[in-house]
C-alpha positions in Angstrom: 26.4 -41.1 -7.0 27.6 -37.5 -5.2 24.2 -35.9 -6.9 21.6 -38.9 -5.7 23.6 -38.8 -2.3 23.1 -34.5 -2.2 19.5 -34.8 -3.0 18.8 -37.3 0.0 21.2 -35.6 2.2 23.4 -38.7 2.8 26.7 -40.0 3.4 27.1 -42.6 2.0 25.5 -44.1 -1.8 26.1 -47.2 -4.0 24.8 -48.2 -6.8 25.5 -52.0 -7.3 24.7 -54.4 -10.4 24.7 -58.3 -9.7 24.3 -61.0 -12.4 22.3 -64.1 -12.1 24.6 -65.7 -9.8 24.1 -63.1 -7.4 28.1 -61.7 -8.0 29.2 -58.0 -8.2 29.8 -57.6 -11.9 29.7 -53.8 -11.0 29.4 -51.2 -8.2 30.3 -47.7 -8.1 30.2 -45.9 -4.5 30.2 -42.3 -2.8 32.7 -41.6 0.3 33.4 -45.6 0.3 36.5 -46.8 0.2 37.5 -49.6 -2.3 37.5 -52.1 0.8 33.8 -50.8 1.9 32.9 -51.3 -1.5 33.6 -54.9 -1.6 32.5 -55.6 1.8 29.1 -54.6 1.6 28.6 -56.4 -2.5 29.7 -59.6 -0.5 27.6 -59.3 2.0 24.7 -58.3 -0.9 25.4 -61.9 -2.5 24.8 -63.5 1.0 23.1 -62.1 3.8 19.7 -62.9 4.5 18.2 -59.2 4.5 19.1 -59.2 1.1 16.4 -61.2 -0.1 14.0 -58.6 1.4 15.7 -56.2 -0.5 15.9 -58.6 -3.8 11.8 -59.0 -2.8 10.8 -55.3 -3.6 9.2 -54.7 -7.0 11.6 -52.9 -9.7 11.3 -49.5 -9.3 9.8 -49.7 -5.5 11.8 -47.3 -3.1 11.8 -47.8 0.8 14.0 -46.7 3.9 15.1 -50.2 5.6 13.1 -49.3 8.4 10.1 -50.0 6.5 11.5 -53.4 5.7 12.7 -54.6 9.1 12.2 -52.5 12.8 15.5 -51.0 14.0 16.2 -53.3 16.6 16.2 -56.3 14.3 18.1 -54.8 11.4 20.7 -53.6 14.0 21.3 -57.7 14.5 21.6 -58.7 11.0 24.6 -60.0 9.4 24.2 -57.0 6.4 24.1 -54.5 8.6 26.9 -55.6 11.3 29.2 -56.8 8.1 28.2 -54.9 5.1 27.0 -51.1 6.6 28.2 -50.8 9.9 31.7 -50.4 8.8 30.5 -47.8 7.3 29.6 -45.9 10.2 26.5 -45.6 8.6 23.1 -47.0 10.0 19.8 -45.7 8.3 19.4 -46.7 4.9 16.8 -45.6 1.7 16.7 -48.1 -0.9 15.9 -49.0 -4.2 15.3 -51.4 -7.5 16.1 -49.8 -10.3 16.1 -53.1 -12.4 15.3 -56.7 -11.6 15.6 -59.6 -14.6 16.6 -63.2 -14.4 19.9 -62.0 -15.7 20.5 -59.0 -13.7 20.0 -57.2 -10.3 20.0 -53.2 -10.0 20.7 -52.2 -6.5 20.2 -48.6 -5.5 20.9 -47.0 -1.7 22.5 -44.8 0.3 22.9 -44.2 3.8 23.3 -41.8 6.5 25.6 -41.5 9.3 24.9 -43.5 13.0 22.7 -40.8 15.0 21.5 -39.3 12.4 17.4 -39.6 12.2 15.9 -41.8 9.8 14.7 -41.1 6.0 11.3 -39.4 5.7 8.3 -39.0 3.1 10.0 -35.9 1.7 13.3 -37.9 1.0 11.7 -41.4 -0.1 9.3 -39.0 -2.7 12.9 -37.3 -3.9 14.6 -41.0 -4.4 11.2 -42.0 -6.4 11.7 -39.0 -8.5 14.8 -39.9 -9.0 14.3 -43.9 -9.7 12.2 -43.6 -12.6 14.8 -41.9 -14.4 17.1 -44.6 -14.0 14.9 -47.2 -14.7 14.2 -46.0 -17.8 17.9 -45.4 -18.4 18.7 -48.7 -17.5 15.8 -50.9 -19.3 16.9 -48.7 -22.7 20.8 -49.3 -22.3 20.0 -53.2 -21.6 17.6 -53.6 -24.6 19.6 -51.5 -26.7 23.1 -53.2 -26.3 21.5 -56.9 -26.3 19.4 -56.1 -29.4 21.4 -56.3 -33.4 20.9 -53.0 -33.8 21.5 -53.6 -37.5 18.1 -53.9 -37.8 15.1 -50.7 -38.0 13.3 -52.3 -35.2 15.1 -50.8 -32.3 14.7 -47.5 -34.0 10.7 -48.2 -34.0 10.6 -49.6 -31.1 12.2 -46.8 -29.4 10.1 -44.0 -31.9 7.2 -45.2 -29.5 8.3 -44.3 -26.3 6.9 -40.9 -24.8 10.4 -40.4 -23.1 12.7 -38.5 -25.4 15.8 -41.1 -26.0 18.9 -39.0 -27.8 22.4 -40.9 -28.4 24.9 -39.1 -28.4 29.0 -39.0 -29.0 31.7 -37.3 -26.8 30.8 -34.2 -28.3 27.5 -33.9 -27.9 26.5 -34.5 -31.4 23.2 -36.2 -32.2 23.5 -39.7 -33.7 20.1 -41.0 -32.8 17.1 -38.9 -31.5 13.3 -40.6 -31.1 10.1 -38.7 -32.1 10.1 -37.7 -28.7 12.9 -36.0 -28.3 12.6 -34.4 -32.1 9.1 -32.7 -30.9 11.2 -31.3 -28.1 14.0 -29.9 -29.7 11.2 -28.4 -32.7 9.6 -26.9 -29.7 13.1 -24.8 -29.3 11.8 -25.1 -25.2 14.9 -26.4 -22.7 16.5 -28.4 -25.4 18.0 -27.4 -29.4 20.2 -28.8 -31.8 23.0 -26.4 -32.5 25.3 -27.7 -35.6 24.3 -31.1 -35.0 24.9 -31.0 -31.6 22.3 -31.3 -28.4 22.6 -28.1 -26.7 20.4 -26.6 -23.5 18.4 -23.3 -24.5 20.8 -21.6 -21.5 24.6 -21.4 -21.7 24.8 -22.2 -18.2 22.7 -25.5 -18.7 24.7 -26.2 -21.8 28.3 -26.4 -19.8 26.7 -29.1 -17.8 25.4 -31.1 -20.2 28.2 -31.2 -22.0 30.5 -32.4 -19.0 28.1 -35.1 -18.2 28.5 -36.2 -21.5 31.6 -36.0 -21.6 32.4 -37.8 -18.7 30.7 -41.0 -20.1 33.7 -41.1 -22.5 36.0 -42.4 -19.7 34.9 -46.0 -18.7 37.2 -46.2 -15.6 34.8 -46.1 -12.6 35.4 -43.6 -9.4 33.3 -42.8 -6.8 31.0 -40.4 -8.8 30.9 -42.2 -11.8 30.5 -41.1 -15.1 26.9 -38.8 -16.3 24.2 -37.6 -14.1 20.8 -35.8 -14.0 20.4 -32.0 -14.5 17.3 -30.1 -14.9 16.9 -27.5 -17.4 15.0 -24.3 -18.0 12.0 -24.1 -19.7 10.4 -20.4 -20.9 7.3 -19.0 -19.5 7.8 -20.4 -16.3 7.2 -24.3 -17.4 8.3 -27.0 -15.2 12.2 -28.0 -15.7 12.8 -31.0 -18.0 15.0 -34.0 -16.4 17.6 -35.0 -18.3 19.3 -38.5 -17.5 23.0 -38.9 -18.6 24.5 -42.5 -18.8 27.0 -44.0 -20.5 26.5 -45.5 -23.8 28.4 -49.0 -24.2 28.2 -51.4 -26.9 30.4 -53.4 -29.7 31.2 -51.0 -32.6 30.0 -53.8 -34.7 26.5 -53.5 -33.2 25.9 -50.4 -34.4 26.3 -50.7 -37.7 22.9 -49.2 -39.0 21.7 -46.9 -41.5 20.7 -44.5 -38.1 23.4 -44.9 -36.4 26.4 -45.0 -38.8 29.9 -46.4 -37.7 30.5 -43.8 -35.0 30.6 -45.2 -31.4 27.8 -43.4 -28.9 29.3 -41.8 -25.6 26.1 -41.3 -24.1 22.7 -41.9 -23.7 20.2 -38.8 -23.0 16.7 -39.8 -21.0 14.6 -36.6 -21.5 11.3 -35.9 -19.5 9.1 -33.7 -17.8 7.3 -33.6 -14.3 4.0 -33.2 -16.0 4.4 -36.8 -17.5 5.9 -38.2 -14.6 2.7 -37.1 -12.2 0.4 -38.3 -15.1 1.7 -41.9 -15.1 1.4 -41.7 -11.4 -1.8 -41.1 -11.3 -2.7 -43.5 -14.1 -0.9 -46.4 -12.5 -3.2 -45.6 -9.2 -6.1 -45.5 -10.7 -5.5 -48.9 -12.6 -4.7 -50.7 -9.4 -6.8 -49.3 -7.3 -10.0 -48.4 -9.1 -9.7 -44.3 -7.6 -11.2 -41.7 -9.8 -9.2 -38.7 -11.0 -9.7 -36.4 -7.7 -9.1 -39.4 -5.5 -5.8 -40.3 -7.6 -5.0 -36.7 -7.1 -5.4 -36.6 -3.8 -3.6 -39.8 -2.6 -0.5 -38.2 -4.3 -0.2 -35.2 -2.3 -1.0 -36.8 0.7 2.4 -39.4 -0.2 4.7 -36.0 -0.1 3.8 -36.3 3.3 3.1 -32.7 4.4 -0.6 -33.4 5.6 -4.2 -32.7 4.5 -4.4 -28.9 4.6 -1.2 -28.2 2.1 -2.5 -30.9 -0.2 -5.9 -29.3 0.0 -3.8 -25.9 -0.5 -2.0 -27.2 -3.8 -5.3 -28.6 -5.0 -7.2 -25.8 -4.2 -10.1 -27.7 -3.2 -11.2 -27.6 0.8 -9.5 -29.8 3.4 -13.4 -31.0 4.0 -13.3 -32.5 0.5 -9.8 -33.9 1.1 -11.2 -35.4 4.0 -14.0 -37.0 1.8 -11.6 -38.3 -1.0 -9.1 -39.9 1.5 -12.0 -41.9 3.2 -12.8 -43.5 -0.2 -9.6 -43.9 -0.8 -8.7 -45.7 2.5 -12.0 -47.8 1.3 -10.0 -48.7 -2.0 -6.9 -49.3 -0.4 -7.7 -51.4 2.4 -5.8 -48.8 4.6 -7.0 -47.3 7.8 -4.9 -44.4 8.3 -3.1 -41.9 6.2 0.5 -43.1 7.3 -0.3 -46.6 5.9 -1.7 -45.2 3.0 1.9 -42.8 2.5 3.4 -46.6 3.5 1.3 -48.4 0.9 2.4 -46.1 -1.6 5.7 -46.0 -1.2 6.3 -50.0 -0.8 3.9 -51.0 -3.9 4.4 -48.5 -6.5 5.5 -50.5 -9.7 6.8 -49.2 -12.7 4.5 -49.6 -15.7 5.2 -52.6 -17.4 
């Protein structure tokens, strides 16, 4: 939680897992004490709010100002029971996972008086979401599955996110096509004596202590893994590397690619260029919007105006002008705020 909290320069973060009874069966927390903690999961399993929250797609992010106006959250049981004692009042939230069986919650919050989430932070929490999502749906098809069986390896073979599990000590016990072609390309990530290392010594001592820390299953505030970003030559984007924890029966992993060893960790391994290229495909699929359009509507979402995103597109802000009135069209959107707004609420993950 302290790195999702840094990122979206909050004070507060929890990430909270409910089964299909709507009970805590997990929640770890950043600057919340143990009571807090349990406070604001009971008031998660009752409170009305919470079914707008329950509402938004998996993988949707939005700042609860989006989902109710100020003056009406202020009067909600969640807020007066679950975040005031916080001292908190503006929140950014998210669904990293939704399935009859479980509930991913995702938030965090700032301090009373301080202003309310912007584009900037809601496009760093989507950034971030994605990530877990992926992380999440993995780890909960992987430990339900008998992984005695090759299917799980070929099913996960076909995934264009590099999956690599991993012991305490780094060393490889599973790695997908994926995430072979990256370590062949020798660029950000390497095997060195069976082990995953970063192509920087720096990047490597992190690595290796978020792994590590997945080894302990006591919960703290922090929790065990993280995310990092690491180095790529010739001045390539960084890849994002997702560290969770690994858990499952020793007996379920029992497989000719696996062994008998016990995974620490699992490794979620991507790049911003396929991140931005799902993006765009998902908006042209629901939307009907041609390449420049789709291009377009996503700088306009980081929510810096027409003449940057004309800037970074190198096209002129005339043309952006052109594209974004077909786009509102397309959308059913009048203005570019609702269109940022319409993004941001409706964004699904690809299913």
């Amino acid at each position: 939680m302290p790195w999702i909290a840094g990122a979206l320069r909050s004070e507060r973060g929890i990430l909270l897992v409910q089964n299909a009874s709507r009970k805590a069966e997990y929640a770890v927390s950043f600057e919340m004490t143990s009571e807090q903690t349990v406070g604001f999961a009971a008031m998660a399993g009752v409170s009305k709010f919470w079914e707008t929250i329950r509402a938004l797609p998996a993988g949707a992010v939005a700042p609860t100002s989006a989902l109710l106006p100020d003056s009406e959250y202020a009067r909600t049981r969640f807020y007066n029971e679950g975040v005031k004692p916080l001292g908190a009042f503006h929140g950014l939230v998210a669904s990293p996972l939704s399935t009859p069986q479980w509930f991913v919650h995702l938030s965090t919050g700032r301090l009373l008086g301080r202003p309310d989430y912007d584009a900037k932070d809601v496009a760093a929490m989507r950034m971030l979401v994605p990530h877990l999502v992926t992380a999440l749906n993995v780890a909960h098809r992987l430990a339900a599955a008998d992984l005695r069986t090759t299917g799980a390896g070929d099913a996960l073979d076909r995934l264009d996110t590099g999956v690599i599990l991993v012991d305490v000590a780094a060393r490889i016990l599973f790695a997908n096509r994926t995430a072979e072609a990256i370590f062949a390309s020798n660029d950000g990530l390497r095997i060195d004596r069976d082990s995953v290392c970063a192509c920087s010594h720096g990047a490597t001592r992190i690595l290796r202590r978020l792994i590590a820390s997945c080894a302990d299953l006591t919960i703290f505030n922090g929790g065990p893994g993280g995310r990092m970003e690491v180095p790529r030559a010739d001045g390539r984007h960084a890849l994002r590397v997702m560290v969770a924890p690994f858990r499952a029966d020793e007996a379920q992993i029992g497989t000719p690619w696996l062994g008998t060893v016990r995974p620490a960790a699992i490794l979620m391994v991507t790049g911003p260029e396929r991140e931005q290229r799902l993006r765009k495909d998902n908006l042209r699929r629901r939307f009907g919007l041609t390449p420049a359009e789709a291009d377009v509507a996503l700088e306009i979402a980081r929510g810096d105006g027409r003449d940057a995103s004309a800037a970074r597109l190198a096209i002129s802000a005339t043309t952006v002008r052109a594209h974004l009135s077909r786009i509102f069209e397309k959308t059913g959107v009048r203005r570019q705020a609702e269109l940022v707004r319409l993004l941001m609420l409706d964004e699904r993950d690809e299913r």
